[in-house]
TITORZA-538449 format. One record per residue (C-alpha): y negated, x, z negated; residue in three letters. Coordinates in pm, whole numbers. Each point is the difference from the previous one (the first is absolute). Layout:
<gulums>
[[Y X Z] "ALA"]
...
</gulums>
This chain:
<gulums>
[[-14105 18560 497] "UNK"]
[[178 -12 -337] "UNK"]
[[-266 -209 -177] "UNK"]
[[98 -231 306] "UNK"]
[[325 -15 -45] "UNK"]
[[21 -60 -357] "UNK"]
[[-219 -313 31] "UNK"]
[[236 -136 281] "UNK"]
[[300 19 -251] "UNK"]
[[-203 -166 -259] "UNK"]
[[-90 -278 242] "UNK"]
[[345 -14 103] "UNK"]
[[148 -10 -354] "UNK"]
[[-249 -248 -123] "UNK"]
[[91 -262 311] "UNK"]
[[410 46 -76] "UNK"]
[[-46 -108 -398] "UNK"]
[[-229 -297 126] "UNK"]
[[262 -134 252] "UNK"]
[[244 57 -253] "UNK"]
[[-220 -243 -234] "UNK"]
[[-18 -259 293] "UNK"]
[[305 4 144] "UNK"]
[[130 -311 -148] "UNK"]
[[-350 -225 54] "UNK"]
[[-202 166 -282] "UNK"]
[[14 219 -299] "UNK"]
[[158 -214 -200] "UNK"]
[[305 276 -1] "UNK"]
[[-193 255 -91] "UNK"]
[[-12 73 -440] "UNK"]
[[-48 373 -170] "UNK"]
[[374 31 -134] "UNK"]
[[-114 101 -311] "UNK"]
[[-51 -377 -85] "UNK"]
[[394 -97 79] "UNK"]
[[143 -128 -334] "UNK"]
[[347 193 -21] "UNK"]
[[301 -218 -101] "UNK"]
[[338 156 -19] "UNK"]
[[373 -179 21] "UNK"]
[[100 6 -373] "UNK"]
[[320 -178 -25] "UNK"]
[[31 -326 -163] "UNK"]
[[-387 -83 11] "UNK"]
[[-66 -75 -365] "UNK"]
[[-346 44 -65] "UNK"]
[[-7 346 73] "UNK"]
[[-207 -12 293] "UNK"]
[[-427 26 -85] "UNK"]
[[-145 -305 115] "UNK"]
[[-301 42 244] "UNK"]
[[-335 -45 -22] "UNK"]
[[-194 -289 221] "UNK"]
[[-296 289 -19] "UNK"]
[[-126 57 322] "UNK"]
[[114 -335 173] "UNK"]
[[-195 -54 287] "UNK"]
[[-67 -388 80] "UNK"]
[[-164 -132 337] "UNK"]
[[-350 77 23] "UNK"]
[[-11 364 -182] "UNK"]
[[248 219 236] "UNK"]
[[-155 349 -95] "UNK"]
[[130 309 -105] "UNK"]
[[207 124 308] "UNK"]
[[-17 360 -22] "UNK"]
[[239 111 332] "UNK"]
[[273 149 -185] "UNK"]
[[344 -135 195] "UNK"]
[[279 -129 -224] "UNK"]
[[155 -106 284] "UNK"]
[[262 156 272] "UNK"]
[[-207 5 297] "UNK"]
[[203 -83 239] "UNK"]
[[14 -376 56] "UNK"]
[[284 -188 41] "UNK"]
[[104 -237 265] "UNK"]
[[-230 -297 -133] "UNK"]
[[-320 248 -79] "UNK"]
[[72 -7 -365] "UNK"]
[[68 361 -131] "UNK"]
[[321 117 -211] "UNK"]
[[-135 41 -339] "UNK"]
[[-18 342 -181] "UNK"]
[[287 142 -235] "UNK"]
[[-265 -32 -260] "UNK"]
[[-68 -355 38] "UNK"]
[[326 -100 49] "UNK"]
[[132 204 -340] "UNK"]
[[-201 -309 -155] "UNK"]
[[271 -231 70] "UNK"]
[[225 -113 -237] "UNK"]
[[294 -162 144] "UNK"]
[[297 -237 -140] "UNK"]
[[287 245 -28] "UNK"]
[[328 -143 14] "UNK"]
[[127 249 -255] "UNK"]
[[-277 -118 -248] "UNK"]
[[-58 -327 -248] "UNK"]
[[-230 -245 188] "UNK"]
[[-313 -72 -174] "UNK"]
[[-24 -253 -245] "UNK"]
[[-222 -318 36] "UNK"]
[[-278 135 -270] "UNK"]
[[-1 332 179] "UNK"]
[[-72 -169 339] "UNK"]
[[-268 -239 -179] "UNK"]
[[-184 278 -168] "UNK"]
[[7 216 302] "UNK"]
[[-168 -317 157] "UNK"]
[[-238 -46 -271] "UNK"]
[[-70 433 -33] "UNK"]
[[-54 51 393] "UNK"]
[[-91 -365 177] "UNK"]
[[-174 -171 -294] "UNK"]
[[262 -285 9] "UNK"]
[[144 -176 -317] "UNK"]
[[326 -166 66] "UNK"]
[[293 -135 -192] "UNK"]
[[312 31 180] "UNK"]
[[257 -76 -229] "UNK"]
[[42 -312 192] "UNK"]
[[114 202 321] "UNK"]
[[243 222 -154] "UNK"]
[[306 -102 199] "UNK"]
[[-191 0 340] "UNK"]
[[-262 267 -31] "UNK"]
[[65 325 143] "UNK"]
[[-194 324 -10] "UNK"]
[[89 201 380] "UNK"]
[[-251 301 -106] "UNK"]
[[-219 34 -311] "UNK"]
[[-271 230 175] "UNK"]
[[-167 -141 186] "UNK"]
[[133 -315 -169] "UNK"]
[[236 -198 227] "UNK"]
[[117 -356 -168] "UNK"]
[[239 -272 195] "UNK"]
[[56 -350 -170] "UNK"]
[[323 -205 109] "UNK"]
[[-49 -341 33] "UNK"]
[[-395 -19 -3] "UNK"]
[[-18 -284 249] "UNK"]
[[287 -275 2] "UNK"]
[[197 -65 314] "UNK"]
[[-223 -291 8] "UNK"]
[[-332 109 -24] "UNK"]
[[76 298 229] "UNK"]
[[75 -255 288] "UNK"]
[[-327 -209 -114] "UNK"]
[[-206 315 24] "UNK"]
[[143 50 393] "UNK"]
[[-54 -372 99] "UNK"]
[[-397 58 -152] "UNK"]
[[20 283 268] "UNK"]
[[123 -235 268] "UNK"]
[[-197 -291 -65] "UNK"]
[[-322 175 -26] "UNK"]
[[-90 147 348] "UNK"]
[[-337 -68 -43] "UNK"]
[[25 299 -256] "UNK"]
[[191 237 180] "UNK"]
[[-75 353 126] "UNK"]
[[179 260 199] "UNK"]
[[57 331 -159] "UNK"]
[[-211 -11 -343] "UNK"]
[[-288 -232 50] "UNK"]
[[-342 125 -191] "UNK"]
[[219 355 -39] "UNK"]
[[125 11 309] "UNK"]
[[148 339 98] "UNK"]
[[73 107 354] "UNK"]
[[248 -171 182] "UNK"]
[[208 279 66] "UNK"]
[[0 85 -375] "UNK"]
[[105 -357 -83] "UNK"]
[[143 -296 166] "UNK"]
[[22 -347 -233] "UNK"]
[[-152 -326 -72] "UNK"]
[[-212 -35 -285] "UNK"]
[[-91 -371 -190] "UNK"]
[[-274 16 -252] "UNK"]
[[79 -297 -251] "UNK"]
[[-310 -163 -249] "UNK"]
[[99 110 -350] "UNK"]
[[69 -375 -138] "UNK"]
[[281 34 293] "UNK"]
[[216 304 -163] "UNK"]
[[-13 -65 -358] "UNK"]
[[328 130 -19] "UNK"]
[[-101 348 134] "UNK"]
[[-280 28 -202] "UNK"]
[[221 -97 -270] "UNK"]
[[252 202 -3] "UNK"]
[[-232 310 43] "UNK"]
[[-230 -29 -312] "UNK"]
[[364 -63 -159] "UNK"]
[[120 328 60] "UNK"]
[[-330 166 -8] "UNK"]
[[-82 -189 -293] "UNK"]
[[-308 -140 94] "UNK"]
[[-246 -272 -110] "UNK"]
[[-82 -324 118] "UNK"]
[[-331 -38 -134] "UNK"]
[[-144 -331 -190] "UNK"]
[[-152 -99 385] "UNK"]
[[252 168 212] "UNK"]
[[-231 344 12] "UNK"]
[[298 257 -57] "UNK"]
[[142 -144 383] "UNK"]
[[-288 208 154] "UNK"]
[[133 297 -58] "UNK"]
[[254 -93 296] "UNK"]
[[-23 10 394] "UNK"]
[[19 -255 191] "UNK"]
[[397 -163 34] "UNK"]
[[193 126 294] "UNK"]
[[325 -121 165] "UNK"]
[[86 305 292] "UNK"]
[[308 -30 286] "UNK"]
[[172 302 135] "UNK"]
[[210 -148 305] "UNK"]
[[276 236 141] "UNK"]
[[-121 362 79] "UNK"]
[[-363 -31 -161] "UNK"]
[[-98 212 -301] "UNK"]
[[-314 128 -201] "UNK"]
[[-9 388 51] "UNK"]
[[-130 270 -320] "UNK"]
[[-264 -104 -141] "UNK"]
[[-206 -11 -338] "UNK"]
[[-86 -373 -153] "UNK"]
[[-301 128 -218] "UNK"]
[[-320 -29 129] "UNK"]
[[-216 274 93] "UNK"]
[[272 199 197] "UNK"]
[[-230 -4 364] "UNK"]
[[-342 15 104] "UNK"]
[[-281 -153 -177] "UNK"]
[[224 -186 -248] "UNK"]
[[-108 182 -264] "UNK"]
[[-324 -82 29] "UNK"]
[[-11 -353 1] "UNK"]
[[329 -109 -11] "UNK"]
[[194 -110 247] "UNK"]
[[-78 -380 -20] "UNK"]
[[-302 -7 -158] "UNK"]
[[166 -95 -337] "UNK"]
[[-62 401 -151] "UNK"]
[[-130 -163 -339] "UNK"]
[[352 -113 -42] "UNK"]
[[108 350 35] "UNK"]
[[327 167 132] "UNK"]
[[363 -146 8] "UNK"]
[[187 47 -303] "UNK"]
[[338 -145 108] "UNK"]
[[142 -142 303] "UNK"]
[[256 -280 -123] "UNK"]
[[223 -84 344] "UNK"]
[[348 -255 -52] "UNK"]
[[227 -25 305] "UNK"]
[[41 -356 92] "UNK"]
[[323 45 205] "UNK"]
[[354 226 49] "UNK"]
[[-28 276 274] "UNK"]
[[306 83 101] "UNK"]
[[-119 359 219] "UNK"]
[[-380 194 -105] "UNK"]
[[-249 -156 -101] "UNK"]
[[-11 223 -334] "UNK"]
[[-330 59 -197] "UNK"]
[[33 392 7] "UNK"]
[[-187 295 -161] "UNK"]
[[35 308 172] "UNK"]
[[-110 230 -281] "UNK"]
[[269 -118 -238] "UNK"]
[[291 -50 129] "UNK"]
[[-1 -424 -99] "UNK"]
[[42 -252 267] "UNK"]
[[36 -371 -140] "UNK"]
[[240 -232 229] "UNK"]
[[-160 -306 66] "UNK"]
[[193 -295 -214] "UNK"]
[[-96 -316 -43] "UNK"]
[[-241 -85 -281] "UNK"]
[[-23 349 -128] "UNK"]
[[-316 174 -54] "UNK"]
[[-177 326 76] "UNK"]
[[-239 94 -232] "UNK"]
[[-176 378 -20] "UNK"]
[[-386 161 -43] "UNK"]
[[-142 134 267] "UNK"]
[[-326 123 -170] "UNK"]
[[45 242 -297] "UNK"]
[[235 297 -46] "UNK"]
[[27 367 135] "UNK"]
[[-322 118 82] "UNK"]
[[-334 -91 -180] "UNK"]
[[-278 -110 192] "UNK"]
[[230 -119 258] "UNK"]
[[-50 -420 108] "UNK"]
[[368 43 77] "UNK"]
[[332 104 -173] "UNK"]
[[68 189 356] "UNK"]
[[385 -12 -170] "UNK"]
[[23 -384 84] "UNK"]
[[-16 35 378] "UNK"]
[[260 -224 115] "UNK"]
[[100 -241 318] "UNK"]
[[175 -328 115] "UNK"]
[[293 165 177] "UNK"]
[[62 -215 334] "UNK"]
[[219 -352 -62] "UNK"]
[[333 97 189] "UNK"]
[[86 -369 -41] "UNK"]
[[157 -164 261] "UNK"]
[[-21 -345 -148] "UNK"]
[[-281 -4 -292] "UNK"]
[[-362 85 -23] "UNK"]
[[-105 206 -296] "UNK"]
[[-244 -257 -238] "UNK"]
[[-203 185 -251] "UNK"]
[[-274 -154 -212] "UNK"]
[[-223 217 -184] "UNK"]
[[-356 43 -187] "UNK"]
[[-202 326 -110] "UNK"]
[[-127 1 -345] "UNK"]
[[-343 125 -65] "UNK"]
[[-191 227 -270] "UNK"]
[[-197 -247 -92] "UNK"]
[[-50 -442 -12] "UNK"]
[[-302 -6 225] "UNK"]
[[207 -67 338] "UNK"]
[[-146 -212 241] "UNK"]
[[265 -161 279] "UNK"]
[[-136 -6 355] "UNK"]
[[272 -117 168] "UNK"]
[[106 -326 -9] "UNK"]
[[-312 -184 28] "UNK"]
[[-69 -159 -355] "UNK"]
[[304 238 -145] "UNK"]
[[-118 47 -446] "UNK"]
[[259 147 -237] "UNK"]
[[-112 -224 -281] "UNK"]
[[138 -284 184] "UNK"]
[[346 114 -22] "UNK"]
[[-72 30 -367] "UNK"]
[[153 -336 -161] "UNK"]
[[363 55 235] "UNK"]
[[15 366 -127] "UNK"]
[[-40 -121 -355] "UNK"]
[[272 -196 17] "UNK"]
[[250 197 195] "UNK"]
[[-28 267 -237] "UNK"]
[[56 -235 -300] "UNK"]
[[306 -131 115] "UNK"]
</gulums>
């Protein structure tokens, strides 16, 4: 009878750590703790802080290496993403407004030291600003002129033919978000693509091959009360996308940055918000949005689980809430699927030029 007993608690036991695992549509949450990197708040951020490893960085198609060890609260919250652990979240290092901002070359070497970028932002100086410096958090002022922010919207209007409720290929749940999505041929958004290897400092290529690092173009409408709920924009982060990617592009591997530029003023919501650090970014016209969703707090991880964030509903009585945005990937070997006929190295000869001037 005891024998018996002991193997029903062992059952028992085993099945609570393996919905814990699941809860949230796959292990993905799951990581032995012993492989959290442990950052502490030092003050004025000088340097002082060891930069981390890429070791252990799992791109779509390996996925291995869960070992069922929670670093997670368990209990969910209300969109089914759970609260992070004290010891993941004393990773953070956060913009104190007691403390010297960073300076430009200590943002551009923590983008070359952790996201393999290789900017030079000396140019941005007076409209660059750094919200939170781990996980890296970056706005630009003025990114998009008053101009081409309205162009980018009447692409979106004019294109129906293109358009897609919620998130077309990437399409979430309708009750997780309601939008309109336009996917845009590259040669059609030079100035996106543009002004993202320019703050990411990234190359054209002699035939336009650097482009295919990018995701296909998107212009996206929030009209009054609609919103994108928590979620995670790198890949791998559900079911099966580990394995082969989540639209068949794995070779280009997971999404370094996600570059996003408000293309009009919301006067109520509407803000880009992480709920993990304590940043929410107003929507303003012709500003841009740029973090990395990929690498930072846990090895092994597809996800820096810190950059959860959400499109807080547009309270707007009078304005929709524009956005356009691009994901950049790992490596130049993307292949657009939507639109039909949609290459990077088209846009090539416009992003030259736009950059030169």
């Amino acid at each position: 009878m005891i024998i018996r007993r002991l193997l029903i608690l062992l059952v028992l036991t085993s099945t609570y750590h393996t919905l814990l695992c699941f809860q949230s549509g796959g292990p993905i949450l799951a990581r032995n703790t012993a492989t959290i990197k442990h950052r502490h708040h030092i003050g004025p951020l000088l340097g002082k802080k060891k930069a981390s490893s890429k070791k252990g960085f799992v791109k779509p198609g390996q996925g291995k290496g869960y070992n069922g060890k929670t670093v997670v609260d368990p209990a969910p919250s209300t969109v089914d993403i759970p609260a992070l652990s004290s010891e993941v979240l004393s990773t953070r290092i956060p913009i104190d407004s007691s403390d010297e901002p960073p300076t430009l070359s200590q943002i551009e070497s923590r983008l070359e030291t952790l996201y393999g970028f290789s900017p030079s932002l000396s140019s941005l100086s007076s409209s660059l600003k750094c919200l939170h410096f781990d996980p890296l958090i970056l706005t630009v002022d003025d990114f998009f002129t008053s101009e081409q922010c309205d162009s980018y919207v009447q692409k979106a209007v004019d294109d129906t033919g293109l358009r897609s409720p919620t998130v077309g290929k990437d399409a979430a749940s309708k009750d997780h978000r309601t939008s309109t999505t336009w996917h845009h041929k590259y040669e059609d958004a030079p100035e996106l693509l543009a002004g993202a290897c320019g703050v990411l400092g990234l190359e054209v290529g002699d035939k336009g091959e650097g482009l295919k690092r990018f995701e296909e173009p998107q212009t996206v409408r929030y009209r009054r009360s609609e919103r994108f709920n928590w979620h995670y924009d790198a890949l791998g982060m559900t079911s099966g996308e580990v394995k082969k990617g989540r639209d068949g592009n794995s070779k280009a591997g997971q999404r370094m940055a996600t570059v996003l530029v408000y293309l009009a003023d919301v006067e109520g919501g509407g803000a880009t918000a992480f709920r993990d650090l304590g940043v929410k970014v107003k929507p303003e016209k012709g500003k841009a949005c740029i973090f990395f969703p990929s690498l930072g707090g846990i090895e092994d991880c597809p996800c820096d689980l810190r950059t959860v964030h959400a499109g807080e509903p547009n309270e707007s009585e009078n304005a929709d809430k524009w956005i356009a945005q691009i994901w950049v990937r790992e490596e130049p070997t993307y292949e657009a699927t939507v639109p039909e006929g949609s290459r990077a190295e088209d846009a090539a000869d416009s992003v030259r030029e736009l950059m030169a001037s």
